[in-house]
C-alpha positions in Angstrom: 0.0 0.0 0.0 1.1 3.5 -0.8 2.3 5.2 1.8 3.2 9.5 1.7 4.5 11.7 4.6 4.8 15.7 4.0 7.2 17.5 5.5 8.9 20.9 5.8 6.1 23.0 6.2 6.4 26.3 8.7 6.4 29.9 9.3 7.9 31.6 7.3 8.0 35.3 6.0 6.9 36.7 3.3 9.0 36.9 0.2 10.5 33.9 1.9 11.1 30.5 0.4 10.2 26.7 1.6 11.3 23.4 0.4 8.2 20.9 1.2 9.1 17.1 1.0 7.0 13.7 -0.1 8.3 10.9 0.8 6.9 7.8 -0.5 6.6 4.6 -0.1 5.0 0.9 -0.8 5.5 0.9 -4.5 7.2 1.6 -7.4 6.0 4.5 -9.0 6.1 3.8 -12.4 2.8 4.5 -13.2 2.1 7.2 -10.6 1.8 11.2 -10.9 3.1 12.7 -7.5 0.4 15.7 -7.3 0.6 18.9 -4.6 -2.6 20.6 -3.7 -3.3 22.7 -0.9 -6.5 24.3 1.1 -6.6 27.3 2.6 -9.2 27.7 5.8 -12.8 28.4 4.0 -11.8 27.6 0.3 -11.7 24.4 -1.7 -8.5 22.1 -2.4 -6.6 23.5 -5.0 -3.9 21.8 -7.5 -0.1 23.6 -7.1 2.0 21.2 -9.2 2.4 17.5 -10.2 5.4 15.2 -11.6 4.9 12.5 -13.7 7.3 9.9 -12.0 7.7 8.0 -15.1 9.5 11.1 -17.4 9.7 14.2 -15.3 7.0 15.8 -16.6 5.7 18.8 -14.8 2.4 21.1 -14.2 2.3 23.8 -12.1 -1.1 25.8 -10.8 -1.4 29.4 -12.4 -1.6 30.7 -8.8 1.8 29.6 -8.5 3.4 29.2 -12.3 7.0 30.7 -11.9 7.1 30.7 -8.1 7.2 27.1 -7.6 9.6 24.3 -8.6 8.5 20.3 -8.7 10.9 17.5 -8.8 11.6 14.0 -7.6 14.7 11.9 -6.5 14.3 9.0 -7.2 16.7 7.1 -5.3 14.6 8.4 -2.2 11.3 7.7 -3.8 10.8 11.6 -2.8 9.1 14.7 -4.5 10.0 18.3 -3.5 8.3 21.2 -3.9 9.9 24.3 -3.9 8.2 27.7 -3.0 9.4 31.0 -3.3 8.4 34.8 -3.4 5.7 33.8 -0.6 3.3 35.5 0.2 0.0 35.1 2.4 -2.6 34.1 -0.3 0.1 30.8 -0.4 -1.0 30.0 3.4 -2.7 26.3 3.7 -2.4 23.1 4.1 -0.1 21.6 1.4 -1.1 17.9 0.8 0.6 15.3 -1.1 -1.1 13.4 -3.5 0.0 10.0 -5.6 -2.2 8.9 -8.0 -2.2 5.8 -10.3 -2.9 6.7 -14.2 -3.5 2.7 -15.0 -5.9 1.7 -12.1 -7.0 5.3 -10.4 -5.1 4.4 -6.8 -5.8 7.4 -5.5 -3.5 8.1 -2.3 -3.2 11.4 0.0 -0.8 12.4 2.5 -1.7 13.6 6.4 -0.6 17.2 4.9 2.1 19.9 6.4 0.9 23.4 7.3 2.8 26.5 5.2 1.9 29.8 6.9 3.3 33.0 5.3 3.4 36.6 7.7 3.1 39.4 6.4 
């Protein structure tokens, strides 16, 4: 069973950056598209980026296109996402997502709280 665990969420200023991680586990990925999306208190879960493991590919949200940076290592079966110019629209809950395009395994992480001051 696929397992994910977010981390490096935390206060940070804004203008500031963050690094969030994904660790994964309980598979091999092959077929899987690693997927960020985040909710903010009072709004609806919203896409930031995704990774296809398979080739690299990458989509980022339009709230966040050229402020954010996905990637994966794959010797750590981890994703990163990278944030940067922050600012207090970006604060939420960032949740992990790993999602089978052959049988729809749909998988979600416990999520890691961002919270940008102004």
């Amino acid at each position: 069973q696929v397992q994910l665990v977010e981390s490096g969420g935390g206060l940070v200023q804004e203008g500031g950056s963050l690094r969030l991680s994904c660790a994964a586990s309980g598979r091999t990925f092959s077929y899987y598209e690693i997927r960020w999306f985040r909710q903010a208190p009072g709004k609806e879960r919203e896409f930031v980026a995704s990774i296809r493991w398979s080739n690299g590919i990458t989509f980022e949200g339009d709230d966040v296109k050229g402020r954010v940076t996905i990637s994966r290592d794959n010797a750590k079966n981890t994703v990163y996402l990278q944030m940067n110019s922050l600012n207090p629209e970006d604060t939420a809950v960032y949740y992990c997502n790993a999602y089978n395009y052959y049988n729809h395994e749909d998988v979600w992480g416990q999520g890691t709280q961002v919270t940008v001051s102004s």
